[in-house]
GUPALO-700286 format. One record per residue: residue number from 1; residue in three letters; z, y, x of N, C-alpha, C, O in turn. Coordinates in nm, 2 decimals. Each point is the difference from the previous one (the first is absolute). Layout:
BEGIN
    nr   rest     n.up   n.north   n.east    ca.up   ca.north   ca.east     c.up   c.north   c.east     o.up   o.north   o.east
   NUM    ALA        Z         Y        X        Z          Y         X        Z         Y        X        Z         Y        X
...
***
This chain:
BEGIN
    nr   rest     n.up   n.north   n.east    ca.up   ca.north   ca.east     c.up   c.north   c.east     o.up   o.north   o.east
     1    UNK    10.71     20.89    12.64     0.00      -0.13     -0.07    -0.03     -0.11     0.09    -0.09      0.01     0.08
     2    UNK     0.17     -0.13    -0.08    -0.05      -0.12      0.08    -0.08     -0.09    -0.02     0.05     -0.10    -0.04
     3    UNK    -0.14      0.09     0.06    -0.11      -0.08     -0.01     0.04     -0.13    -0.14     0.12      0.03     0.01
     4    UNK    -0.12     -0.09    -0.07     0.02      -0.10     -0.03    -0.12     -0.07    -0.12    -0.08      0.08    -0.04
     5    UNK     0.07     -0.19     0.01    -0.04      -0.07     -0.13     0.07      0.00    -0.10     0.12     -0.03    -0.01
     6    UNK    -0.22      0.08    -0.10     0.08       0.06     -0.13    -0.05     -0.16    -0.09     0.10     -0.05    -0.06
     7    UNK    -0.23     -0.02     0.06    -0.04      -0.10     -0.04    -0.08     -0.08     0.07    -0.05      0.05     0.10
     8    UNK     0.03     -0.20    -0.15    -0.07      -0.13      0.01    -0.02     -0.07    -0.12     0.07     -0.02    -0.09
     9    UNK    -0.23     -0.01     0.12    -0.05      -0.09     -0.06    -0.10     -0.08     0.07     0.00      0.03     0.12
    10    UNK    -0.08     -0.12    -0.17     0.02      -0.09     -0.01    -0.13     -0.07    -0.07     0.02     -0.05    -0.11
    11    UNK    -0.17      0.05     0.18    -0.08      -0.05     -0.08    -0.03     -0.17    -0.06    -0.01     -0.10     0.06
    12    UNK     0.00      0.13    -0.14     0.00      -0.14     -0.06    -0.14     -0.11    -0.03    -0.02     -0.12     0.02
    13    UNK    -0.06      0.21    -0.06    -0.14      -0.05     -0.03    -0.06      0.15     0.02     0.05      0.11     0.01
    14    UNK    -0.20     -0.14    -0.01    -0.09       0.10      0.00     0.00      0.08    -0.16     0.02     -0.06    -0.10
    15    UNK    -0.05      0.19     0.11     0.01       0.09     -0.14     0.10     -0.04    -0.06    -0.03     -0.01    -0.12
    16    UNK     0.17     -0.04     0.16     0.11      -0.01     -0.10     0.09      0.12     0.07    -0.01      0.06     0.11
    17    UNK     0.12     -0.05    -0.23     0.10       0.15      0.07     0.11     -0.11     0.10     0.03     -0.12    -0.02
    18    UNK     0.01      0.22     0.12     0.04      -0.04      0.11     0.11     -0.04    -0.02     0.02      0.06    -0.11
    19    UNK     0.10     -0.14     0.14     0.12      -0.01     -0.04     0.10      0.02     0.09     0.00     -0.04     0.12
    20    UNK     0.13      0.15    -0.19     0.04       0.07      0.09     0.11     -0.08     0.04     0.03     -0.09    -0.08
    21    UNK     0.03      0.09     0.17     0.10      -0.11      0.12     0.10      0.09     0.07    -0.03      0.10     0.05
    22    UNK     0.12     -0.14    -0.06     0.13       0.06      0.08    -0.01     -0.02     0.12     0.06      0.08     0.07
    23    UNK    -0.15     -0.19     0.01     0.01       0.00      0.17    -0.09     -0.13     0.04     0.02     -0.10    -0.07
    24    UNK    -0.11      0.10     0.16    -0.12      -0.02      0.03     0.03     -0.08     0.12     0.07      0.06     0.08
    25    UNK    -0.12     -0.19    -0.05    -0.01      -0.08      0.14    -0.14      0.00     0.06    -0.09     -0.06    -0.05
    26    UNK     0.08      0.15     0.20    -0.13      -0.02      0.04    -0.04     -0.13     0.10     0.07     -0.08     0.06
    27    UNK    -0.21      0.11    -0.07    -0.04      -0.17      0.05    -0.06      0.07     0.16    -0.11      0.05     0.00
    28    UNK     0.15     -0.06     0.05    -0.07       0.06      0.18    -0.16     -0.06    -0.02    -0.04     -0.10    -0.06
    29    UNK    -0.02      0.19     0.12    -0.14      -0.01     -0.04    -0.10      0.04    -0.13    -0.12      0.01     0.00
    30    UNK     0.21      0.02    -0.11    -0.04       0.03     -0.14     0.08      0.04    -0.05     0.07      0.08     0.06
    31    UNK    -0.05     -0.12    -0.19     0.04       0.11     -0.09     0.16     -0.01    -0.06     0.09     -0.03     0.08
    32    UNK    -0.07      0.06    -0.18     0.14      -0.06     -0.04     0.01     -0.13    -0.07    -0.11     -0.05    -0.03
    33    UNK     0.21     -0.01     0.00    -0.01      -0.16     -0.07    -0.01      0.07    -0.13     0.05      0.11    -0.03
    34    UNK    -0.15     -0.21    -0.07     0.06       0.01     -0.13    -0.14      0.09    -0.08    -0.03      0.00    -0.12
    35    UNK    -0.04      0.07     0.23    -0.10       0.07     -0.01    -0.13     -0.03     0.05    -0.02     -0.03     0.11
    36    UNK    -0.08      0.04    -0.26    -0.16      -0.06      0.08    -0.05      0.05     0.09    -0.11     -0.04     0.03
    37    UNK     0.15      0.14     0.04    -0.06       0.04      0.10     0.04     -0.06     0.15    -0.07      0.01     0.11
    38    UNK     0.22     -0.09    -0.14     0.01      -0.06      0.12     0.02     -0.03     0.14     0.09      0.01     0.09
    39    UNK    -0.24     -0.08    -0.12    -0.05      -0.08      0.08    -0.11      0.05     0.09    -0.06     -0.07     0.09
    40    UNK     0.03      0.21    -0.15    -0.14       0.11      0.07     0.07      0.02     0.17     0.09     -0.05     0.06
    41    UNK    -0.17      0.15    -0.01     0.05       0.01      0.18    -0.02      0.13    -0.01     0.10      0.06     0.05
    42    UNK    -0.18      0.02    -0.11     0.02       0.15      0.03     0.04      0.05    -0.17     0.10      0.08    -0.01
    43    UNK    -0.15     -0.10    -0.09     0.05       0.13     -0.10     0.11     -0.12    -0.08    -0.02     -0.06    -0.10
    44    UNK     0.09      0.04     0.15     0.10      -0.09     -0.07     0.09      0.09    -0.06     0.00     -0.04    -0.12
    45    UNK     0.07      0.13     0.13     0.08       0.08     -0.03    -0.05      0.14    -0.04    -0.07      0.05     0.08
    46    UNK     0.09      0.00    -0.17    -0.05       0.18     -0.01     0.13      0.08    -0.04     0.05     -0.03    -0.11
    47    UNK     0.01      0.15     0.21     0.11       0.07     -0.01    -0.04      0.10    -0.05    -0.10      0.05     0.05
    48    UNK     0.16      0.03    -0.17    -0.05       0.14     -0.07     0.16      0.09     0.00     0.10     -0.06    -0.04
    49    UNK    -0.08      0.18     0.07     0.06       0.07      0.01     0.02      0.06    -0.13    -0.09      0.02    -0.08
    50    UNK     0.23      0.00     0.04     0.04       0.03     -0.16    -0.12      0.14    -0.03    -0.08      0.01    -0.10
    51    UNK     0.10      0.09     0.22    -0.07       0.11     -0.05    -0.12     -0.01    -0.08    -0.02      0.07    -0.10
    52    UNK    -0.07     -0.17     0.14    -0.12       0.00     -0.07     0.01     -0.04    -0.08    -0.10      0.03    -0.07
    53    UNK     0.16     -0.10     0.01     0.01      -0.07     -0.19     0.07      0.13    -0.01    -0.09      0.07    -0.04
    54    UNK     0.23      0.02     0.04     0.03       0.14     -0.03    -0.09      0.09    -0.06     0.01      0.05    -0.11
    55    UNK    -0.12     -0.05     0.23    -0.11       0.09      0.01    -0.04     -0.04    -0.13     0.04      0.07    -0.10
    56    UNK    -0.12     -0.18     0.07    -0.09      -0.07     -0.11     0.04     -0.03    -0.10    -0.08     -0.02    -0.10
    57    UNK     0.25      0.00     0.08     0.06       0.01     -0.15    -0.04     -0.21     0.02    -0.07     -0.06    -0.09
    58    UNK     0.10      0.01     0.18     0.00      -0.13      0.03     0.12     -0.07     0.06     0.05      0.04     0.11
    59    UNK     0.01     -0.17    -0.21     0.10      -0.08      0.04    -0.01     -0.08     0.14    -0.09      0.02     0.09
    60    UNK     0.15     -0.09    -0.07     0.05      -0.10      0.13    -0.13     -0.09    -0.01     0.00      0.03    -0.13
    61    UNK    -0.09     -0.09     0.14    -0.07      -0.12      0.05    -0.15      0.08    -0.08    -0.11     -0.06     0.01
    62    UNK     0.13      0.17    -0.07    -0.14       0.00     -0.11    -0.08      0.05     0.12    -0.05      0.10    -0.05
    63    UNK     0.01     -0.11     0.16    -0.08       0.03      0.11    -0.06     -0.13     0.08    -0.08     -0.01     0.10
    64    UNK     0.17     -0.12    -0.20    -0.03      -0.15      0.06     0.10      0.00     0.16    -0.01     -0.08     0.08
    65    UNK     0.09      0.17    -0.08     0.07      -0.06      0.14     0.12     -0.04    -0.01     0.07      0.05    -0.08
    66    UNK    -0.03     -0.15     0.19     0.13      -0.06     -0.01     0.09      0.07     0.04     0.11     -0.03    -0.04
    67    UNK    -0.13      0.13     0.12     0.13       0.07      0.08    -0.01      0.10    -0.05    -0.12      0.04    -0.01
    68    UNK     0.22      0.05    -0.06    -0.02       0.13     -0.02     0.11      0.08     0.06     0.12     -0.02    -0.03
    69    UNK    -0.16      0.09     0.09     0.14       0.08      0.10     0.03      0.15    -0.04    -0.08      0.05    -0.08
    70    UNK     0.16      0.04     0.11     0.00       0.14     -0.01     0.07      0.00     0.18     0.04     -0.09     0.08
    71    UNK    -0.04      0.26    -0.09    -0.01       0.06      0.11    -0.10     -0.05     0.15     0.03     -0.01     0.12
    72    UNK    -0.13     -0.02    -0.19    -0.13      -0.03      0.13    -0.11      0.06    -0.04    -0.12     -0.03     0.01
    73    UNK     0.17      0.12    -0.05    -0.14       0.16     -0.05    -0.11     -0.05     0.12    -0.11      0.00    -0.05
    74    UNK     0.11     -0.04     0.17    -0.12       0.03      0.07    -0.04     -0.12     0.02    -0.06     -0.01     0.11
    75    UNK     0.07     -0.14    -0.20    -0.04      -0.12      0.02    -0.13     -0.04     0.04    -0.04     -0.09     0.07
    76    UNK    -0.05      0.20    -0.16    -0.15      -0.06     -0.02    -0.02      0.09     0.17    -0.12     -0.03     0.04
    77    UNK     0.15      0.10     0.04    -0.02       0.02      0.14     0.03     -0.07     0.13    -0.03      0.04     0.12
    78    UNK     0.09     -0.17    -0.17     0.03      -0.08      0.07    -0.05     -0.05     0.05    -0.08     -0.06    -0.07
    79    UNK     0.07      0.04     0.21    -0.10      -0.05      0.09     0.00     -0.15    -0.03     0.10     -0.06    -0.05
    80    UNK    -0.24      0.01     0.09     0.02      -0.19      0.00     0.10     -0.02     0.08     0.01      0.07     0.10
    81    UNK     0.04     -0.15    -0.11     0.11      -0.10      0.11     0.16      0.09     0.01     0.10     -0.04     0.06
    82    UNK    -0.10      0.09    -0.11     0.11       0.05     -0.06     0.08     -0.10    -0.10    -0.07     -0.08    -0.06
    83    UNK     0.23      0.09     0.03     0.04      -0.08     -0.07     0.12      0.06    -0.04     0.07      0.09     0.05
    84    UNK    -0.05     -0.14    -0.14     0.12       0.02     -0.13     0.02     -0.10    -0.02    -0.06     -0.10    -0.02
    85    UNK     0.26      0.16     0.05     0.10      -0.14     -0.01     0.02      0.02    -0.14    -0.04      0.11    -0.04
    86    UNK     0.08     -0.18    -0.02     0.03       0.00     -0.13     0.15     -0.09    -0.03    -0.01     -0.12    -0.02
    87    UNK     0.10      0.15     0.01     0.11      -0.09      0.04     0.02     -0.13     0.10     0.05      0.00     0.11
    88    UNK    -0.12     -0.11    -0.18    -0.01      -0.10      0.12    -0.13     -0.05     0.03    -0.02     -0.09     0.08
    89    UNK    -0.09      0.18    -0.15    -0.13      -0.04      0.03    -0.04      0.13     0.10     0.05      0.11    -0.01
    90    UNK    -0.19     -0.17     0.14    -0.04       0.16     -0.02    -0.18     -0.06     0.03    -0.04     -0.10     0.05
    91    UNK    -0.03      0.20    -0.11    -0.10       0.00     -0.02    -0.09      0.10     0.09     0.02      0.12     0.04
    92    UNK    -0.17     -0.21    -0.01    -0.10       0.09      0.12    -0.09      0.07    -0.10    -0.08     -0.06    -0.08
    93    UNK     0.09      0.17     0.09    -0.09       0.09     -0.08    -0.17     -0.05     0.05    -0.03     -0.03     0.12
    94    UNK    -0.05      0.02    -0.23    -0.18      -0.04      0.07    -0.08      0.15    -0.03    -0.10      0.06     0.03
    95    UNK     0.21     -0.03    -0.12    -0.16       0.13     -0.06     0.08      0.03    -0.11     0.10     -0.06    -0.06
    96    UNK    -0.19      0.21     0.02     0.05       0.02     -0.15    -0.05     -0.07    -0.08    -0.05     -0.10     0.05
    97    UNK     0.04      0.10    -0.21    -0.03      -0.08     -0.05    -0.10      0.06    -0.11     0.06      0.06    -0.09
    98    UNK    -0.14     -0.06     0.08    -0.12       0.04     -0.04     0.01      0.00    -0.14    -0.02     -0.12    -0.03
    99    UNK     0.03      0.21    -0.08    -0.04      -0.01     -0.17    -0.06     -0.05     0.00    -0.06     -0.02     0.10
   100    UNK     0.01     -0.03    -0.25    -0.07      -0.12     -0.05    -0.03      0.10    -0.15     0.03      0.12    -0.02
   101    UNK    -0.10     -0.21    -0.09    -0.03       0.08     -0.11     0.02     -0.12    -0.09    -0.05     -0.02    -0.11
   102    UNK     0.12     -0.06     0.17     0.08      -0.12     -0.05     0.14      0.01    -0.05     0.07     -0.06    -0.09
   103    UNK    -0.03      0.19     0.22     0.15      -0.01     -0.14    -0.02      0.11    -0.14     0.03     -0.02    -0.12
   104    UNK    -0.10      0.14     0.18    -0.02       0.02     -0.09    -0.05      0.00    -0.15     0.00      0.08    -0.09
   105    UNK    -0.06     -0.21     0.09    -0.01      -0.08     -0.11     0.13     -0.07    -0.02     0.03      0.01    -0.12
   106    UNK     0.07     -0.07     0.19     0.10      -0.03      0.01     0.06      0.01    -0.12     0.03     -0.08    -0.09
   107    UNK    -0.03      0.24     0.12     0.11       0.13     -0.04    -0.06      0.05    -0.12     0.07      0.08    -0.06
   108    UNK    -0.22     -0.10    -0.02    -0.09       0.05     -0.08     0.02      0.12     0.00     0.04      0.07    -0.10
   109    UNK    -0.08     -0.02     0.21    -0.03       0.16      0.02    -0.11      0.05    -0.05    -0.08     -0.09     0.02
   110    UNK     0.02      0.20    -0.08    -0.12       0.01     -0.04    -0.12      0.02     0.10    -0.12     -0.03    -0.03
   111    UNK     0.17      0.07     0.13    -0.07       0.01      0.14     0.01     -0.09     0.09     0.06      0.05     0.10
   112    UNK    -0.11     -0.20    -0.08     0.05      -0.01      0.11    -0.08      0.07     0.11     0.10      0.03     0.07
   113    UNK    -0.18      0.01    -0.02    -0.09       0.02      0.10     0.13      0.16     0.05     0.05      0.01     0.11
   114    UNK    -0.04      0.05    -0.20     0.08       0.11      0.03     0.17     -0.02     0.07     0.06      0.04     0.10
   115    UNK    -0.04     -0.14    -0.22     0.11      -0.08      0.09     0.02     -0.04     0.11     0.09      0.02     0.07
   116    UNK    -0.18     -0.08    -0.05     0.00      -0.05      0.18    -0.02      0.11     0.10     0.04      0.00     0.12
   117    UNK    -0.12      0.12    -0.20     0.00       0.06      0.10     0.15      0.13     0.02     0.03      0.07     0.10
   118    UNK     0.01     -0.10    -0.18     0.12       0.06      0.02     0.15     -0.07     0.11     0.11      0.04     0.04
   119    UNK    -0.20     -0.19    -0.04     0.12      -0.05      0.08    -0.05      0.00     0.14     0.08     -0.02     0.08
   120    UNK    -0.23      0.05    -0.03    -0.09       0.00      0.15     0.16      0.05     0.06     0.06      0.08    -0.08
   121    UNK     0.00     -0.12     0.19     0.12       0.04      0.09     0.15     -0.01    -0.06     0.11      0.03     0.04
   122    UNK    -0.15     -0.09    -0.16     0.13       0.00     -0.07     0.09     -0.12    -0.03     0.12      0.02    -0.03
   123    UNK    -0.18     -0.16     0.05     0.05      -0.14     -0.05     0.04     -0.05     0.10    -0.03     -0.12     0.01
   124    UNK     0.09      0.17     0.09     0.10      -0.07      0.09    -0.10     -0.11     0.09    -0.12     -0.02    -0.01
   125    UNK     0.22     -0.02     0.08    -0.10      -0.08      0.10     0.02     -0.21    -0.01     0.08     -0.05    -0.07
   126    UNK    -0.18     -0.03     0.16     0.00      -0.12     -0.05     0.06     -0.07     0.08     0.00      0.07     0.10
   127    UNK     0.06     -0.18    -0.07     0.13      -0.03      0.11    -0.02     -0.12     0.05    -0.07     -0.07    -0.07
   128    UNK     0.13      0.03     0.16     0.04      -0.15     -0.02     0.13      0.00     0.07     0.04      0.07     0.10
   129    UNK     0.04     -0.20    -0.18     0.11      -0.04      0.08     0.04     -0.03     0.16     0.05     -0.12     0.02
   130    UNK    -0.06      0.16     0.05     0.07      -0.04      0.14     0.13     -0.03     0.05     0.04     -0.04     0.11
   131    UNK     0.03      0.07    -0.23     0.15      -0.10      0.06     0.03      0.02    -0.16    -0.06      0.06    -0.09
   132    UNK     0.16     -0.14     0.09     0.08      -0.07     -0.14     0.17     -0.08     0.06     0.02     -0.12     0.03
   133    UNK     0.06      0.21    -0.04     0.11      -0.06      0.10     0.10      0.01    -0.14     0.09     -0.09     0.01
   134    UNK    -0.09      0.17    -0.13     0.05      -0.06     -0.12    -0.10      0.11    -0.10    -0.10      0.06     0.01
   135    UNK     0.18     -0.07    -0.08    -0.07       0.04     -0.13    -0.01      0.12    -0.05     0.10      0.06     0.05
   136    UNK    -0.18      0.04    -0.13     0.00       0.17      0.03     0.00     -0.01    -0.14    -0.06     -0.07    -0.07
   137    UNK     0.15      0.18     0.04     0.09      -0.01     -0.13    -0.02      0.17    -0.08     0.04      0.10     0.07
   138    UNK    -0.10     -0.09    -0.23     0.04       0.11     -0.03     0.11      0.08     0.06     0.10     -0.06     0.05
   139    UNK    -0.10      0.19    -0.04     0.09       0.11      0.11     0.03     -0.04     0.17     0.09      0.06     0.06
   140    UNK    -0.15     -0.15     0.01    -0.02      -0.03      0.11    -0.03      0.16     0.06    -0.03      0.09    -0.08
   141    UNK     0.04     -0.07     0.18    -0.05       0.10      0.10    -0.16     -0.06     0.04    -0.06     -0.11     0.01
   142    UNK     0.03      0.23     0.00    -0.19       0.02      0.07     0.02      0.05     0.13     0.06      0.11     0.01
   143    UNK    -0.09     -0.16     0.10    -0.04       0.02      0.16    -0.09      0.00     0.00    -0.06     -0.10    -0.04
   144    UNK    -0.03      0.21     0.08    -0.16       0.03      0.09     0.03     -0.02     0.14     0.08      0.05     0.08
   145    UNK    -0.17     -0.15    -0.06    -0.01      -0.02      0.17    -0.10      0.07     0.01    -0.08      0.02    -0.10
   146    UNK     0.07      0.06     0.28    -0.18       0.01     -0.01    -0.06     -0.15     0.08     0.05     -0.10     0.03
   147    UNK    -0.16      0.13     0.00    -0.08      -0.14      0.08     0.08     -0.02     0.15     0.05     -0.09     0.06
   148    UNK    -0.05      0.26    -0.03     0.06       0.01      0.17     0.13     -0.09    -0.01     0.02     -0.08     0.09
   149    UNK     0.06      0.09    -0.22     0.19       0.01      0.06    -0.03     -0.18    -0.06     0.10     -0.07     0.01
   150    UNK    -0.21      0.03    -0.05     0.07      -0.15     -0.03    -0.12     -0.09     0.08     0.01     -0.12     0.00
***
């Protein structure tokens, strides 16, 4: 299978549902246009791999992330400074991205504490934009750079 983005969204305000978007302009330095997160330098962006919503019986954004990709089974291993092109965006990996017991209230799970810990290694990692040369579009292709090759 080839890497690609199956969805985008799109946060709008804090604790509201994300809104899903056909294709996304990133801002070098931060995050995507359009989304409160922006304007941040390191967790501007959070990429989650289809398998884990699969895994969890979880849709596109219900993990709070804008990029949701398949075929990148080994995302959350990605070294810092690594980057994923994403059609015309690509993004510098900072770190994974650490659960919270915030979505899982989100989600009104009866557990959150349990919840979260089911995502420890699982909720993809946090990004920021480093180039934006056009726009990264539902079914775009996914490129893993490592840190060495870029």
């Amino acid at each position: 299978m080839t890497p690609r983005v199956v969805s985008l969204q799109l946060h709008r305000e804090r604790c509201e549902p994300l809104s899903r978007v056909d294709a996304v302009i990133g801002r070098v330095g931060g995050g995507l246009e359009g989304d409160s997160h922006v304007a941040r330098t390191t967790r501007a962006v959070v990429v989650v791999d289809r398998s884990t919503l699969d895994d969890l019986g979880l849709q596109p954004g219900d993990l709070r992330e804008q990029v949701t990709v398949e075929g990148v089974r080994e995302l959350d291993r990605l070294p810092t400074g690594a980057q994923l092109r994403l059609g015309g965006i690509t993004l510098r990996v900072n770190g994974p991205c650490e659960p919270c017991t915030h979505i899982g209230g989100m989600l009104d799970v009866p557990d959150v504490e349990e919840f979260r810990q089911m995502l420890v290694g699982r909720r993809g990692v946090v990004c920021t934009v480093v180039a934006a040369e056009r726009v990264a579009r539902v079914g775009d292709p996914v490129e893993v750079m490592s840190p060495a090759a870029v």
